[in-house]
C-alpha positions, 0 to 999 in steps of 0.5 A: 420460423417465428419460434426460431427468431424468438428464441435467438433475440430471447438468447442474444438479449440473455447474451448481453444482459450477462455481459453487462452484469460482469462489466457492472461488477467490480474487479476487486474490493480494497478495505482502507483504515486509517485513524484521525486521532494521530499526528495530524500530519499523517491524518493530512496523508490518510485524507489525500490518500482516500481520494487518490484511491477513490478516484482511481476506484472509479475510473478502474471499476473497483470498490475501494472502502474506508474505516477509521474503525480499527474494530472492522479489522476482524474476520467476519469484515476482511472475508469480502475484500481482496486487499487491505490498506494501512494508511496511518496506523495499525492494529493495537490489540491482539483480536486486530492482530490475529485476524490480519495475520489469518487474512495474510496468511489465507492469501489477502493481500496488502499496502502498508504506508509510512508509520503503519510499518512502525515497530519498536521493542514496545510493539511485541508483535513478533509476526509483524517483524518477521512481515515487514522484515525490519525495525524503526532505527531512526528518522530525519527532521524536518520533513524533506523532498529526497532522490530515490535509486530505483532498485528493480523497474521491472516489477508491476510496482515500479515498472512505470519509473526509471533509474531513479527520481525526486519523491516530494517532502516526507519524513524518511525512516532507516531500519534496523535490521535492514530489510535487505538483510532478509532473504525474502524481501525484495527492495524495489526502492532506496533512499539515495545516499548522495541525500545525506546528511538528510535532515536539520534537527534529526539527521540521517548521516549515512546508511542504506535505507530501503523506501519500498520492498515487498516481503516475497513470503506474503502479496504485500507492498510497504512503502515509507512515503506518507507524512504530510500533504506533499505526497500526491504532487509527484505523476511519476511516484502517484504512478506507482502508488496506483500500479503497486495497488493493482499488482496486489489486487492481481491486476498487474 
């Protein structure tokens, strides 16, 4: 009878120890890069960004790195993360380049913000053309709050809003070609047009420009808020900053 009493509390302690080894252990990892040496502006993003992240990290049970060494993108780095994060730049070289590609292409996953989906006939990276599926055409300035048209509430990404919403002041950029043009990007979010003329020193006048859209071909979100210090001040856009991080990571 004693043996029978020990080996059940020696089974049930085991039993409880591997459940709080799986509750300690986090459900996924996210590697963040950003750069420090751009428009200070966009660092003013990248830094509230990292702490948006770092909090909903604790709170949710995951690991969410940073670096502002570009260097980490590579193969041997990414293989211990689930989702890659831009925050204000992008890679530059062809060693970045290629190892993102693999990673994408191998299933990673990833969330690009504002000028880390810049490119231009000077970038040369066709692959990431085709990724993004659009091109930088223009801009307004000075930095401005817009309404955005919810294109689809249904996805994980923007379940959480409705119909439409204010986003706080960034600079928005219009595309061409438009994204919604390629038969695999699905737009989840649009600038309204009833914004324009949007701008004062450059000024967008008309045209339809997509904000968010995920290219259907990749687990990839792209996401044209990100200049300057206003972007967090808005519950129901932070909403789907956090829902579109837990979709890559397959928590949605």
């Amino acid at each position: 009878m004693k043996k029978l009493v020990y080996t059940t509390t020696l089974f049930l302690l085991m039993f409880f120890a591997c459940k709080i080894t799986l509750a300690q252990q986090p459900q996924f990892k996210v590697l963040a890069l950003y750069s420090t040496n751009v428009e200070s502006d966009h660092v003013d993003f990248a830094m509230d960004a990292i702490k948006f992240y770092s909090n909903m990290a604790k709170a949710k049970g995951f690991v969410f790195d940073t670096t502002s060494s570009w260097e980490n993108l590579n193969d041997d780095k990414l293989k211990n993360y689930q989702v890659v994060v831009w925050l204000n730049e992008f890679p530059h070289n062809q060693v970045q380049r290629s190892a993102f590609e693999k990673f994408m292409i191998n299933g990673g996953a990833w969330l690009g913000f504002h000028v880390s989906g810049y490119n231009d006939k000077y970038t040369k990276w066709p692959w990431f053309v085709d990724f993004l599926g659009a091109t930088f055409y223009n801009n307004n300035w000075p930095p401005l709050p817009a309404k955005m048209i919810v294109d689809d509430n249904t996805h994980p990404a923007t379940k959480s809003l409705g119909k439409s919403y204010v986003a706080p002041i960034n600079e928005w950029y219009g595309w061409k070609p438009n994204p919604r043009d390629n038969k695999d990007i699905k737009v989840l979010v649009t600038l309204d047009p009833a914004n324009y003329p949007l701008g004062k020193k450059d000024i967008i006048r008309e045209g339809d420009i997509p904000v968010v859209w995920t290219n259907t071909k990749y687990k990839m979100l792209y996401m044209n808020m990100g200049h300057g210090d206003q972007i967090f001040t808005s519950p129901e856009q932070n909403q789907m900053f956090e829902d579109a991080l837990l979709w890559l990571a397959g928590s949605r």
